[in-house]
Every structure is written in C-alpha cells, then in structure tokens.
N, C-alpha and C positions, 0 to 999 in steps of 0.2 A: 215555312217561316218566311212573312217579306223580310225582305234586303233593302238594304239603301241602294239606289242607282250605279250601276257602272259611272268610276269617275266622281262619284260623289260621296266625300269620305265623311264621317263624326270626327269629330275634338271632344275627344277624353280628356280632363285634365292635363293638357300637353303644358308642364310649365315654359317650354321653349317657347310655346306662340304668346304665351301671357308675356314673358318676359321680351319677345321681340316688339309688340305693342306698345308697352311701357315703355321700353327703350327711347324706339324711334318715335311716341311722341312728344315724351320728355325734352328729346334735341328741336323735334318742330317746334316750341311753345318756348322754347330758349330763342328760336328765329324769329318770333311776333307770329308765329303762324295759329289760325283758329278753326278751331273744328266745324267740319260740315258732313253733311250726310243728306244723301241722294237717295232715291229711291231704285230700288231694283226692278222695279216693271216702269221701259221708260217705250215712247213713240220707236217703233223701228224706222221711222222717217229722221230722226235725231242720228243716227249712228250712220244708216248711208250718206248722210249729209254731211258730216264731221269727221269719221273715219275713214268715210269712202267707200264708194261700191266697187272698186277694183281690187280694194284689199282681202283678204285671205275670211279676215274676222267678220265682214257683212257679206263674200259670197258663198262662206263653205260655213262657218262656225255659229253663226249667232243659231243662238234658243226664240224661235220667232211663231208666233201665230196669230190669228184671228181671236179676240176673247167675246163674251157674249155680247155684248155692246156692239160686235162688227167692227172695231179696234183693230190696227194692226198694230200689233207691239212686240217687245222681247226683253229677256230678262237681258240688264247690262250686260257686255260682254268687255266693258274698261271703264277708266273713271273718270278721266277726263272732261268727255262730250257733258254729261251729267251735270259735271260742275260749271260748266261753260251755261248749258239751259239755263240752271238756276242762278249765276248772273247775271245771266239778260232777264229773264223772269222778275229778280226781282229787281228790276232798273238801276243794279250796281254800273251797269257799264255808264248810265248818265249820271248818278253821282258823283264820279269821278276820282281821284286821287286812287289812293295805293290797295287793293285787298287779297290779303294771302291767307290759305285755307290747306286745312289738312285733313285727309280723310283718310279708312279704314275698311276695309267689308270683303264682303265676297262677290266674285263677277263669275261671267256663263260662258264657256265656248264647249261646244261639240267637237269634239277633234279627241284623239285616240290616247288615252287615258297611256299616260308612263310615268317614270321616277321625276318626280318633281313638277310633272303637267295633269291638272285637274278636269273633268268635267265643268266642278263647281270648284274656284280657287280664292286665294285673300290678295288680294293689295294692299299696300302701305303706298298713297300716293303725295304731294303736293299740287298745288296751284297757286301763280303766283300773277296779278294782274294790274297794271297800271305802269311798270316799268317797263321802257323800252332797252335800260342799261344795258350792257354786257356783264355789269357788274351784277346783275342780278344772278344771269345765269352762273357765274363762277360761284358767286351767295350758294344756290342750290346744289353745282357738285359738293362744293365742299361740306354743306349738308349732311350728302348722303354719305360722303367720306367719314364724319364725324358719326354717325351711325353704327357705317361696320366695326370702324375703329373701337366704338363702346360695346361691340359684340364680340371684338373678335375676330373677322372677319376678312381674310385679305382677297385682294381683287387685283384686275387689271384695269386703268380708267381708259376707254377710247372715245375719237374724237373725230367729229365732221363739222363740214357746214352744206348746209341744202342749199345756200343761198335764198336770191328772194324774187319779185316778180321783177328785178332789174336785167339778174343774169342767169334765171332757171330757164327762160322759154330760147334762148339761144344752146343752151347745155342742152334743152330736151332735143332740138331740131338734132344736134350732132351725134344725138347718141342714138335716133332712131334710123336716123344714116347707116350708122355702125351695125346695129341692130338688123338690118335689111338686106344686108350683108352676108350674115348666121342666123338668116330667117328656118330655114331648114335643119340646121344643125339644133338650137335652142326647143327647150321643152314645150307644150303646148299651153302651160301658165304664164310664162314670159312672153309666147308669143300672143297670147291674151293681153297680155301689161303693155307689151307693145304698142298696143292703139288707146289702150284705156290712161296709164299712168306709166312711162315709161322707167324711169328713173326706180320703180320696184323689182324692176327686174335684178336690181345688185342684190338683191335681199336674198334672191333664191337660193336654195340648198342645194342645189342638183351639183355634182362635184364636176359634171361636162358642163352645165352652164358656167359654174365658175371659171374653169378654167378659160373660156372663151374671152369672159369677161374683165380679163387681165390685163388684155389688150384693147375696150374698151376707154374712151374718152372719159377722162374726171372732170365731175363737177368743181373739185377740188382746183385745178387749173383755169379754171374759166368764171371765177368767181368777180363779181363788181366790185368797186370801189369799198365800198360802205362795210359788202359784207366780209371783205379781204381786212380790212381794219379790223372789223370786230372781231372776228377769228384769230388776227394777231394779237391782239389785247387780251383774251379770253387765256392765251397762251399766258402771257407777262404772268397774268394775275395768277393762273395756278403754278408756276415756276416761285412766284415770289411766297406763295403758301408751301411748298414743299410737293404737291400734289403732283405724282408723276403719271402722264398718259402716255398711249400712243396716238398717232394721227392713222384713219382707217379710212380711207376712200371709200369705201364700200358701205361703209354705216349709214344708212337711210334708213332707220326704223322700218316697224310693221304699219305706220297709221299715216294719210295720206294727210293732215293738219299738219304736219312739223315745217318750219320754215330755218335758214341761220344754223345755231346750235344746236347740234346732235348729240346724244355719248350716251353710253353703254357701260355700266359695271359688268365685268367680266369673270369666273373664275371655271380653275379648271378641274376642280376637286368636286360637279357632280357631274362630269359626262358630257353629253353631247349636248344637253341643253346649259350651256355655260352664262348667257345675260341671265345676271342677278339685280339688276338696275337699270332702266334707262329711261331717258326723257329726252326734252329740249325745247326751242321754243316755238310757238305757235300764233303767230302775231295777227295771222289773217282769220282765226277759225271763230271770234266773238260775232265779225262781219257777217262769215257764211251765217250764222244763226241769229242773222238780223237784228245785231245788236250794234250801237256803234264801237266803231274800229277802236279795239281797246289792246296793246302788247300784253304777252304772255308769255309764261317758260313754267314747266313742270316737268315731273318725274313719278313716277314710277317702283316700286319693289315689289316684287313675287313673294310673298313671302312662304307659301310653301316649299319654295324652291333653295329656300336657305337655312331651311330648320337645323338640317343634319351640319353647318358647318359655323352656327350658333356655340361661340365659348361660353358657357355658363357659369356664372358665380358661385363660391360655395353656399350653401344654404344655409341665412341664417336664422338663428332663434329667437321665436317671438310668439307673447300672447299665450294663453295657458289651455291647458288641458285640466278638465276637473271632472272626476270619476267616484263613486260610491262603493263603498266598501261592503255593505249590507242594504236589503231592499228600503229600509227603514229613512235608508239617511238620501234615498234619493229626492226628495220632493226641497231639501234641504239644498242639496247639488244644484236642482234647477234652480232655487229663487236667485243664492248666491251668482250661479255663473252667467244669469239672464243680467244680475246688477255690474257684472265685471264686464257684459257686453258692450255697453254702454260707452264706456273709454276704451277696452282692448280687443282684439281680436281674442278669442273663450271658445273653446271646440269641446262640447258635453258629450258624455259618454254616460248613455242612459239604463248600461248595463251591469251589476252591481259584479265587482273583480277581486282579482287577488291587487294586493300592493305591488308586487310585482309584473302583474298585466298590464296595468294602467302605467306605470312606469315605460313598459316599453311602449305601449302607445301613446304617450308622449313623447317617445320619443322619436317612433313614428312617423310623425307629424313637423317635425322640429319642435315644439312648444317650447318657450323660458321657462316656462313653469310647470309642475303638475302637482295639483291640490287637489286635496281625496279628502272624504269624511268617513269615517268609520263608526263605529258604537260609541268609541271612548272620547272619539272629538264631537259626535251628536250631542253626549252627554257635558259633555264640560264647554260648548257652546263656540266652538273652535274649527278650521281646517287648518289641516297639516299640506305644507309646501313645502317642494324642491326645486331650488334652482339648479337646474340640468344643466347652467351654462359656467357657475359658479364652483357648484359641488354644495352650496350649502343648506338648513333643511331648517324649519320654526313652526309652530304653531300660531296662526293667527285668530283672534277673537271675531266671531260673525259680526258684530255691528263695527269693527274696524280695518275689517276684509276692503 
C-alpha cells in the first residue's frame, strides 16, 4: 500500500481546522484585512534573500531542487517572503498608501516530524504594509489576542525589540565580543551564527548555549532613541487594552527580516514546542526584494500546533436530512432535496431506511430537520418532517416543501 510521506498528514474532516479558519478569518476581515494567496512553488533565491541563508529554514529545512526548466526552486517553507514578492510584483509598494492581507495554506520544512511540527504544515498568517506606526503593531497583537480569545485559547504574550540599523550594528559588534569569548564553549551552529547573523545565536535551544548566554549583552539595553520610544509606547498601548506580556530579551524570531517589534504567543499545554504565534515587524525586507522602502509588521499561527487546545462550540443544528422510505419514493427524495439545496444546506440519503435509521442519521449529522417519504406520503403528495431541535413533526405538501 503507498503511504503519504513521513510528516505529511491528510485532513479528514477535522471540524477543529474548519473552525480555526473561520475563526481567525472572520477576526482578520473585522480588521480590513484581505485575502491573498501565493503560490507554493516559489524562486529558492526569494527565501535566502528574505529569510536568510544563516537561518535554520534555508540551510537545513527547505524542500529545494532543480525542476525541468533548470529552476532552482522549493516549495514555501513560510508566508511572509511570498507576500512580500507579490507586493512588489505587483507594484503595490509604488502605489502607495495602506494594504493589509491575510493568508492561509500549508508551507514545507524537512526537519523531524513530532507532536505538533509537520513535514508539510498550515499557517494562519497576516501582512500588514504602509504603516510605519507602533500602533499598527499593537493592531496585530491584539489581533491575534482576539483570536485565541474566540477559540479559547490561553497564552503567554512575549515581547522584544531587535532594534533597527541605528543601534543593531553596535549591539552586533558587542555581542560578537562576548561571543569570542565562549567561542569554545558554544555549539557549532552558534558558532556558525557567529560570523553569519550573530544576534541568532539567543535563539538556540542548546540548554549549555543558553545558559552562557545569560550573561550575554542585550539588545534590549542598547537600544536607539526611536526604537526605545517605540518599544515604550507599544507597551502603553497593550497595558491600556488589558493585554498582559512579558519582556524576553532573548526573543529574536527564527527569520533574519524582523527589525523593532518582536513577540511570541506562548503556551505551555503542548510541550516543548510552546510558540503558538509570532511575528513582528519587518520594515527593511520590501527593499531587499527590490521594491521601494515600504514598513511592515506581520504574524504568524501554526495552526496544527493548536488544534488539540481549540475550545469548540457546541454543535449546532442546521439544514435537513431527507431519506426514503421505500425504493419507489427515492427519485421523489432526490428532486425535492436537490430544490431544498438551493437555499439550505440538504444532506440525501440515497439508501431506502427504516424511520428510525434515517432519524438517527439525522441526527448524526446535526441536521434541523429530517424529512422522509414513504408509500403513504408518495401517495398523498407530501413529506413528513421532524424538527429534531423543537420536537415537533407535520406533513408537508411537495409543491409547498
């Protein structure tokens, strides 16, 4: 028998992912945000450009090869980059003013299939482009706040700033100081990050690199003007919303675009892989892909990584179920439930039952309704209905159904 891939699951009928979609785009489309959608086979020249070739996802994880054309490509492996191209593509960054976008899909990393990290996985992302605000950024936590909120869904919110090219290349110089220091001590990825992108080095997991790293210089201390303000204000704003973070020095994302605002939804209810959310803003990355200098801030959700802590609503009832009683009245069942599809949701059962079967699969199903024909309503030109949500039960005439 083939198999699907290691790491690469189906979706059965998961109402959890239905309903986390609808959700979270219901809240984007309450923010002015508008749907977009990229393509999954993009340039692998797009992703080390925007991601970065020191990070994890362009030297260990992308899904990357040569296609007939002599192409080098790979399937996405984030969402981001993607929507970045197709703004510059399609000359939004010279148009100007405001445009925010919301996307859906599944992205590619190779990296070791476990509870809640995929081969092939979904994001629920935003983008958000022409605002240099802080108030935009605080817009998007609370966003994603209003999301779990509608799920359910409690978190921890954390908080950084990267700074920007006023007082990152002073933080880099002191930290590869420090860095040179526990050249020897430090893993041989950080000692890689070292020369490439220093500042990924807080990102690492190694529990001896961290620990080093404690004693390590903060960005956080050595921040410029601009971005010490905005950072302060980013605070005001989610204090005056109720929105409680912590500050985490060490929060630099996985992607080498992020500039300013950082943050992370956190939780501790699936294990070791705990960000259920993050973003921030990326103000330089429309440039690198040669577009003019346009601000940005976006985010991010896994969303396989939060199914299991999805509150679900009870289920309710809707739309009918219509089932035949004998072979005779089915062609009767299809005209009618083909005309009731029209306005309601109609789920045909095209196999002739007891009254009693068709009741339970109706109920099944949820359906409002379940309308059956038998002999005696073929004959008298009628189906018989139950409201399953009511209790109560009529015969209705076919040309009034």
């Amino acid at each position: 028998m083939i198999r699907s891939l290691r790491g690469m699951n189906d979706i059965l009928s998961d109402a959890r992912f239905e309903y986390f979609i609808a959700t979270a785009t219901a809240v984007a489309r309450r923010y002015g945000f508008e749907y977009i959608e990229t393509p999954l086979l993009e340039e692998t020249a797009l992703f080390k450009r925007s991601v970065g070739e020191s990070s994890d996802i362009v030297g260990k994880e992308m899904y990357q090869f040569i296609d007939k054309g002599e192409n080098d490509v790979c399937l996405r492996p984030e969402g981001t980059a993607g929507v970045v191209r197709a703004f510059v593509q399609n000359k939004l960054d010279r148009k100007g003013g405001i445009h925010r976008f919301y996307y859906h899909g599944p992205m590619f990393r190779y990296e070791r299939p476990q509870k809640g990290r995929l081969r092939e996985f979904h994001q629920f992302g935003v983008e958000s482009f022409g605002v240099a605000s802080v108030l935009e950024d605080a817009s998007l936590i609370l966003m994603v706040a209003d999301i779990f909120k509608a799920l359910g869904i409690g978190y921890t919110l954390k908080l950084n700033s990267l700074g920007d090219s006023a007082c990152m290349p002073q933080y880099r110089e002191r930290l590869v100081n420090f860095l040179e220091l526990h050249v020897s001590e430090i893993c041989e990825d950080c000692q890689r990050r070292k020369a490439t992108n220093p500042i990924r080095v807080l990102d690492c997991k190694n529990e001896s690199c961290q620990a080093i790293y404690k004693e390590a210089p903060k960005l956080f201390d050595h921040l410029c003007n601009e971005c010490q303000s905005d950072f302060d204000r980013l605070r005001v704003l989610l204090d005056a919303h109720g929105v409680a973070y912590e500050i985490d020095t060490h929060l630099v994302r996985g992607l080498d675009y992020y500039s300013k605002t950082a943050f992370e939804f956190v939780s501790n209810e699936i294990g070791a892989q705990s960000a259920i959310a993050g973003g921030g803003r990326y103000d330089r990355l429309v440039e690198f892909l040669e577009g003019k200098a346009t601000p940005a801030v976006g985010f991010a959700i896994g969303v396989e990584r939060l199914l299991d802590l999805i509150k679900m609503p009870e289920p309710t009832r809707q739309g009918y179920y219509f089932g035949a009683l004998d072979e005779a009245a089915l062609e009767s069942v299809l005209r009618l439930g083909q005309m009731k599809r029209a306005c309601d949701l109609c789920v045909i059962e095209y196999e002739p039952k007891s009254l009693k079967a068709h009741l339970k699969g109706a109920d099944r199903i949820h359906a409002r309704y379940c309308a059956v024909i038998g002999e005696e309503e073929l004959a008298a030109g009628c189906v018989w209905v139950k409201d399953l949500q009511e209790g109560g039960e009529s015969r209705i005439a076919f040309d009034a159904f």
